[in-house]
C-alpha positions as protocol buffer text, in pm:
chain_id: "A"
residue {
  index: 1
  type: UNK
  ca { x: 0 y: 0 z: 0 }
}
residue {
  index: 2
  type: UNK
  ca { x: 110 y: 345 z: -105 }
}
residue {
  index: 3
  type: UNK
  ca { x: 155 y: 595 z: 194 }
}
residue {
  index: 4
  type: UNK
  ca { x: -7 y: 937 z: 159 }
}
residue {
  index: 5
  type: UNK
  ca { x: 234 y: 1237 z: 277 }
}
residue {
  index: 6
  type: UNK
  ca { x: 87 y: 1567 z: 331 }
}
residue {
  index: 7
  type: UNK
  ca { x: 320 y: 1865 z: 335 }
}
residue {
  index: 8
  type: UNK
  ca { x: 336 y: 2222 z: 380 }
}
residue {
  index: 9
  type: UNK
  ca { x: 527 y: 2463 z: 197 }
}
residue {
  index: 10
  type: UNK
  ca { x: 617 y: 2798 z: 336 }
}
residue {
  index: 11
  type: UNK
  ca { x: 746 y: 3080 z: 162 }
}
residue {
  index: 12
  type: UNK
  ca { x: 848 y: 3357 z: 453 }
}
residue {
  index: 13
  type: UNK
  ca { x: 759 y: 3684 z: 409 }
}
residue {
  index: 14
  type: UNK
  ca { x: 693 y: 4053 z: 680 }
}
residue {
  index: 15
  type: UNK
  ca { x: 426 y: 4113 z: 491 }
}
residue {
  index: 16
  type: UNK
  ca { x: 313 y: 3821 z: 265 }
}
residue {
  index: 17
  type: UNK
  ca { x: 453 y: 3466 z: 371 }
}
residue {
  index: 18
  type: UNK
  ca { x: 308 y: 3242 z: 155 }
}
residue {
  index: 19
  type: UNK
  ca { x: 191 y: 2859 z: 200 }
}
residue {
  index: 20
  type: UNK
  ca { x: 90 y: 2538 z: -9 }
}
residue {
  index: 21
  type: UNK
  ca { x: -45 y: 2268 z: 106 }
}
residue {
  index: 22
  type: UNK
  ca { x: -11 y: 1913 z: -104 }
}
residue {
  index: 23
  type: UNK
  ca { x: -7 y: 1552 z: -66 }
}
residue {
  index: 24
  type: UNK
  ca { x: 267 y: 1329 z: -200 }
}
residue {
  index: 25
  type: UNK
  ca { x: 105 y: 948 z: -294 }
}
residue {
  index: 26
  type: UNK
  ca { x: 362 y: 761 z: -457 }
}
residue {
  index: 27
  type: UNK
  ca { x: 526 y: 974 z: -673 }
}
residue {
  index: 28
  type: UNK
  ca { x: 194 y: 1140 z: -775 }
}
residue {
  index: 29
  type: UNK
  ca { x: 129 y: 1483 z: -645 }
}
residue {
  index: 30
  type: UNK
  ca { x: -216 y: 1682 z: -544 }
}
residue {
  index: 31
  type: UNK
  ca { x: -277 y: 2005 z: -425 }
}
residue {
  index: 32
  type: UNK
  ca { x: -455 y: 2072 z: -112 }
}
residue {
  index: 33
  type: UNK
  ca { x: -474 y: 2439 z: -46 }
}
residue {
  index: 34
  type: UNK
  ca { x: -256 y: 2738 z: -82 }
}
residue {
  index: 35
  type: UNK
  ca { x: -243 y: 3105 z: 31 }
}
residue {
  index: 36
  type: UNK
  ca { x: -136 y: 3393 z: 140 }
}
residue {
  index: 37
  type: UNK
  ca { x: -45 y: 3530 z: 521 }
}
residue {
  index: 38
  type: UNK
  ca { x: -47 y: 3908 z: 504 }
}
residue {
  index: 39
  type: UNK
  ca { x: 11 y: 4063 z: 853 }
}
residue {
  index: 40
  type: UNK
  ca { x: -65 y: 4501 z: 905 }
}
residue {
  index: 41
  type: UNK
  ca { x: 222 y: 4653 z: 784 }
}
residue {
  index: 42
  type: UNK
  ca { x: 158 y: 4952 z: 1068 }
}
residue {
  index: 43
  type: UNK
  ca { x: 178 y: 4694 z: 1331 }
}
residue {
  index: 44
  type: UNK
  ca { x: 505 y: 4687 z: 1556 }
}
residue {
  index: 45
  type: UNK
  ca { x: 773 y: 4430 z: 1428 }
}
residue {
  index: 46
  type: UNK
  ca { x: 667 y: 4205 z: 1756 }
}
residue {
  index: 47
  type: UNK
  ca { x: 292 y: 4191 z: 1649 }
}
residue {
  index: 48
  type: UNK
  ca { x: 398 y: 4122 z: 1298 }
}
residue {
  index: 49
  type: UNK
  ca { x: 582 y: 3808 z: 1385 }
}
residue {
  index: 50
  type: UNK
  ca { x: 346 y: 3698 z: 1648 }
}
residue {
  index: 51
  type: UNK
  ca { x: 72 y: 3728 z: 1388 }
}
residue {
  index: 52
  type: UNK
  ca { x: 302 y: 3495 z: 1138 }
}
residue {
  index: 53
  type: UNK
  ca { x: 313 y: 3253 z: 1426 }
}
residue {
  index: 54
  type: UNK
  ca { x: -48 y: 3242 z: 1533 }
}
residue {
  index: 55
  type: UNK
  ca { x: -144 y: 3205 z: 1175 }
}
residue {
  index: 56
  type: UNK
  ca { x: 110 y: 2895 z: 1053 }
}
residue {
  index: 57
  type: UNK
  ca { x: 17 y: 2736 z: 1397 }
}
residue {
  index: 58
  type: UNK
  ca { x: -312 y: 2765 z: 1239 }
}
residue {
  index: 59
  type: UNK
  ca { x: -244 y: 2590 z: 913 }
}
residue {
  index: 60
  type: UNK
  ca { x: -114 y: 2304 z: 1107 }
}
residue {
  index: 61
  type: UNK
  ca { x: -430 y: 2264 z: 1285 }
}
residue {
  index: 62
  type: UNK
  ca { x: -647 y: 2325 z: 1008 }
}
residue {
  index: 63
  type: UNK
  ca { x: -462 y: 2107 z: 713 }
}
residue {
  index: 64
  type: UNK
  ca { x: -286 y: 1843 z: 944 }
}
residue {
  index: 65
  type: UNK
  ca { x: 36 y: 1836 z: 744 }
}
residue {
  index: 66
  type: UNK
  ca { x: 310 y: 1537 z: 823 }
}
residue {
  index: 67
  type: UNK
  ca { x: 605 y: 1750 z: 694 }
}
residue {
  index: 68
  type: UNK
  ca { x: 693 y: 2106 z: 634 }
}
residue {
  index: 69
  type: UNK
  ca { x: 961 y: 2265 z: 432 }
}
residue {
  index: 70
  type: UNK
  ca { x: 1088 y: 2614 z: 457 }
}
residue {
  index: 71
  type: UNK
  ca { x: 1238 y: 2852 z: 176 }
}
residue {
  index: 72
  type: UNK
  ca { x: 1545 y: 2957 z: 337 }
}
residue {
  index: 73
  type: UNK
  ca { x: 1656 y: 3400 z: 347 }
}
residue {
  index: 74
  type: UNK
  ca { x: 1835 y: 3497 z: 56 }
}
residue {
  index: 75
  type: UNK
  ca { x: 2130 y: 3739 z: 143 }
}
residue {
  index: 76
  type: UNK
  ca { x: 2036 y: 4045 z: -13 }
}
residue {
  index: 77
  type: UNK
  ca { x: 2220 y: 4387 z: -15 }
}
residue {
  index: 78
  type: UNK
  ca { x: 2034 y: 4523 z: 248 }
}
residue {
  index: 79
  type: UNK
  ca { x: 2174 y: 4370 z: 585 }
}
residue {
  index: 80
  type: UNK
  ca { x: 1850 y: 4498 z: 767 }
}
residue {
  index: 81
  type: UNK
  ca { x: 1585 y: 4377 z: 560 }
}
residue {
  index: 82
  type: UNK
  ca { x: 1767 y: 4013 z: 544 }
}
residue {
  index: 83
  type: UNK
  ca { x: 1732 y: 4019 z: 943 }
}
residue {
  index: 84
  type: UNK
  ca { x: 1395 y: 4104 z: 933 }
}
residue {
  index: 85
  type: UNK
  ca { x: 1269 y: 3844 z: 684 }
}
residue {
  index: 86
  type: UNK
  ca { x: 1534 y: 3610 z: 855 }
}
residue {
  index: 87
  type: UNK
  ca { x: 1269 y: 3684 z: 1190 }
}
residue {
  index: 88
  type: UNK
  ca { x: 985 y: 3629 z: 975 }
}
residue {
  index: 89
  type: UNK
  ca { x: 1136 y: 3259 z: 896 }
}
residue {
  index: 90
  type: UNK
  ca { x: 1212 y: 3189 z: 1239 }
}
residue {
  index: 91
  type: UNK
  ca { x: 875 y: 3228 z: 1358 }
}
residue {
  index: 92
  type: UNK
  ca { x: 767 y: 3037 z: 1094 }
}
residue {
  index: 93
  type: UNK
  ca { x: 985 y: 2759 z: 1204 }
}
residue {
  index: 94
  type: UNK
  ca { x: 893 y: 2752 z: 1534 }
}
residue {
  index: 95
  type: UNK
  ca { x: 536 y: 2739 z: 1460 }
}
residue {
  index: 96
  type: UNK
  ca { x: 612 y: 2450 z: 1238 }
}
residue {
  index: 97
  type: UNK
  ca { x: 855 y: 2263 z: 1471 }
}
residue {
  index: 98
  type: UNK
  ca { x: 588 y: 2334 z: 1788 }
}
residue {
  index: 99
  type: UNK
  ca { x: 333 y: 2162 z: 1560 }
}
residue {
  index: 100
  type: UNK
  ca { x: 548 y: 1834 z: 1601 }
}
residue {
  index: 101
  type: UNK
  ca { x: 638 y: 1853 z: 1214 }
}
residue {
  index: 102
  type: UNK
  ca { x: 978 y: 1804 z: 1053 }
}
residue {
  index: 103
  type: UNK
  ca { x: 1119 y: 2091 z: 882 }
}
residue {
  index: 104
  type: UNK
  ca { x: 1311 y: 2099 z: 575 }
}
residue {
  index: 105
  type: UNK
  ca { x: 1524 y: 2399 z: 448 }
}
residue {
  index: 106
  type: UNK
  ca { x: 1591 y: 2446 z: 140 }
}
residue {
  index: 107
  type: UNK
  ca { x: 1771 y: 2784 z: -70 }
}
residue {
  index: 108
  type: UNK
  ca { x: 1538 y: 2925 z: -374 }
}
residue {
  index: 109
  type: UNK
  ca { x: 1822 y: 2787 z: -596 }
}
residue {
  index: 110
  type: UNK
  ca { x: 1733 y: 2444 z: -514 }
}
residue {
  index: 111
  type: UNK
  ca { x: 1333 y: 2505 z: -547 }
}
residue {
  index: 112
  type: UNK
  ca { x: 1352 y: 2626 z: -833 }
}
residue {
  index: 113
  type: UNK
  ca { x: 1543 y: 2337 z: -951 }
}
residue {
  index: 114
  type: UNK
  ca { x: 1297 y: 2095 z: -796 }
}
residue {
  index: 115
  type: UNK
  ca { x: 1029 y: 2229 z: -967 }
}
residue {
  index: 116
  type: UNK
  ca { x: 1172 y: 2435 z: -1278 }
}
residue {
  index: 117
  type: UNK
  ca { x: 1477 y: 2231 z: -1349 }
}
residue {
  index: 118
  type: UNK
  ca { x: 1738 y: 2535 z: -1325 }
}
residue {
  index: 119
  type: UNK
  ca { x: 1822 y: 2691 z: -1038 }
}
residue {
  index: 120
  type: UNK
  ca { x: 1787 y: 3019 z: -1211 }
}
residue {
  index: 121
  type: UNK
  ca { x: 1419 y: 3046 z: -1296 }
}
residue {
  index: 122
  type: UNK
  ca { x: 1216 y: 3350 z: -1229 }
}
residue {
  index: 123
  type: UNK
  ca { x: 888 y: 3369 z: -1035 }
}
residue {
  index: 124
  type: UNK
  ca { x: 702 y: 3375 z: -1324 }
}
residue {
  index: 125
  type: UNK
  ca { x: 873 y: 3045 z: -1454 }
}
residue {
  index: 126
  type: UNK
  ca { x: 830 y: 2871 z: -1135 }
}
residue {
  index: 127
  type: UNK
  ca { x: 446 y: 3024 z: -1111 }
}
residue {
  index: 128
  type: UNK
  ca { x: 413 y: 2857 z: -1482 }
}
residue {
  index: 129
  type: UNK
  ca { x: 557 y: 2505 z: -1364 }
}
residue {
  index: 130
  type: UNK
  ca { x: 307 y: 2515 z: -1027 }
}
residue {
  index: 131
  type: UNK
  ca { x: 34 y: 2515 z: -1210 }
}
residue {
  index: 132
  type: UNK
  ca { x: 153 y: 2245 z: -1473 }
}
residue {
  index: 133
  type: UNK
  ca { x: 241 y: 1988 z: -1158 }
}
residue {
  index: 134
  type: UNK
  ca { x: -86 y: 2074 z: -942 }
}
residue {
  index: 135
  type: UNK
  ca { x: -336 y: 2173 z: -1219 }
}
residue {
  index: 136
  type: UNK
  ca { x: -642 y: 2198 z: -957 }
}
residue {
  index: 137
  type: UNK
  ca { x: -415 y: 2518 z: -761 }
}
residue {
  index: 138
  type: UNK
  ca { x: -583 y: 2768 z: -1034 }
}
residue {
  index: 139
  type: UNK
  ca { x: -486 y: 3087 z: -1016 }
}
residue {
  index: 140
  type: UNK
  ca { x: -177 y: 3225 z: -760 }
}
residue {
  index: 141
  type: UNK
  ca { x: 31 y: 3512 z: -693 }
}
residue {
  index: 142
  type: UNK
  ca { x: 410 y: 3425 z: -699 }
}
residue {
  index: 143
  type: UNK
  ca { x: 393 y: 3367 z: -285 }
}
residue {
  index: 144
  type: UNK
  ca { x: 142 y: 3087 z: -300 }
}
residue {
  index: 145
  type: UNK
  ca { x: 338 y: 2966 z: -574 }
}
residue {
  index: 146
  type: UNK
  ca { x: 647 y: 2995 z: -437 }
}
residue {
  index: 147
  type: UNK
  ca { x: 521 y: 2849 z: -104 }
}
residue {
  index: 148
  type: UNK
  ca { x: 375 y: 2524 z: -311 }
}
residue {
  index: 149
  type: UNK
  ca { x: 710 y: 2469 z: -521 }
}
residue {
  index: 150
  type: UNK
  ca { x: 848 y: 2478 z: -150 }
}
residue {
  index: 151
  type: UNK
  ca { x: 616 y: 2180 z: -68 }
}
residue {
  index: 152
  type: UNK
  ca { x: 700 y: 2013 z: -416 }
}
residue {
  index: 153
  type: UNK
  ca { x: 1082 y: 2084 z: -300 }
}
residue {
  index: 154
  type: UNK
  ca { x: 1022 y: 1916 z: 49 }
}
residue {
  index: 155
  type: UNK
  ca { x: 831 y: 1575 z: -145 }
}
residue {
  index: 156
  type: UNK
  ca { x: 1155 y: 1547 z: -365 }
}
residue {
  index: 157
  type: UNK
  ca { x: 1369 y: 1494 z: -76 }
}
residue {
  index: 158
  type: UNK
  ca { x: 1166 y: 1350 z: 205 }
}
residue {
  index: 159
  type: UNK
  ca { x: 1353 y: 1001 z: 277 }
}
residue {
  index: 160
  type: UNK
  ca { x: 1227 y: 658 z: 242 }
}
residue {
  index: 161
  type: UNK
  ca { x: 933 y: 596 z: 445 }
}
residue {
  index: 162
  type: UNK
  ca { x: 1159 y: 340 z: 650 }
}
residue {
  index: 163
  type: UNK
  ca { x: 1419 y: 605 z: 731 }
}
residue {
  index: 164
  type: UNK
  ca { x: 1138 y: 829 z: 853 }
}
residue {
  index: 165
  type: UNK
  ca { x: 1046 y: 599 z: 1088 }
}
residue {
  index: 166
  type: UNK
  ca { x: 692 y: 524 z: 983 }
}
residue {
  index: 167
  type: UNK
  ca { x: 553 y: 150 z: 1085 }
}
């Protein structure tokens, strides 16, 4: 018998963090649900990550995932916007490892070549390919999409069922 995975995909944002939600039978993939995670920009930085938090520990409870994986912070020029999206990702983590799930981290590079097959595809590219693996998704913006290629990421590497642990 073929064991159903269901995983969630989060792409970390201040003031979108995205998420996917899909289920890995086999090597047959189905979406579940995606969105979005926007927190009030006007709210102090604390409220902002608490609401990030509140709302992943939410997606746990409402899509019972088995696994998560985790886009990891891109080092950008801008030292203080890295640290902030690097907080954004940690609270997304500990949501995710309070939930009991396994997290996977993974750089965009190697999403993208999960899903696109080069590690230099743009958003739109990697939107395009989304849709063309989970057809039932519809229509995204680029963090749901991200957030799902995430997910697909996370099925392409999750070990053998036996190394997991499962009976």
């Amino acid at each position: 018998m073929t064991e159903t995975i269901r995983i969630l995909g989060i792409d970390p944002g201040l003031r979108h963090t995205g998420w996917g939600v899909i289920e890995q039978t086999g090597s047959r993939l189905s979406h579940i649900a995606h969105g979005v995670i926007k927190v009030d920009p006007d709210l102090a930085l604390a409220q902002r990550l608490a609401g990030i938090f509140s709302a992943v520990a939410g997606l746990i409870i409402d899509h019972q995932p088995d696994a998560a994986g985790v886009e990891e912070t891109l080092v950008n020029a801008n030292p203080r916007s890295a640290l902030k999206l690097g907080q954004a990702r940690g609270v997304a983590m500990a949501a995710l490892a309070r939930g009991g799930l396994p997290v996977s981290e993974f750089a965009p590079r190697a999403i993208k070549l999960a899903v696109v097959g080069s590690g230099k595809a743009d958003k739109t590219q990697v939107g395009f390919m989304v849709a063309r693996l989970l057809p039932r998704a519809g229509k995204m913006g680029h963090d749901a999409a991200d957030a799902l290629a995430c997910a697909i990421c996370t099925a392409h590497h999750l070990p053998p069922r036996s190394i997991r642990g499962a009976a």
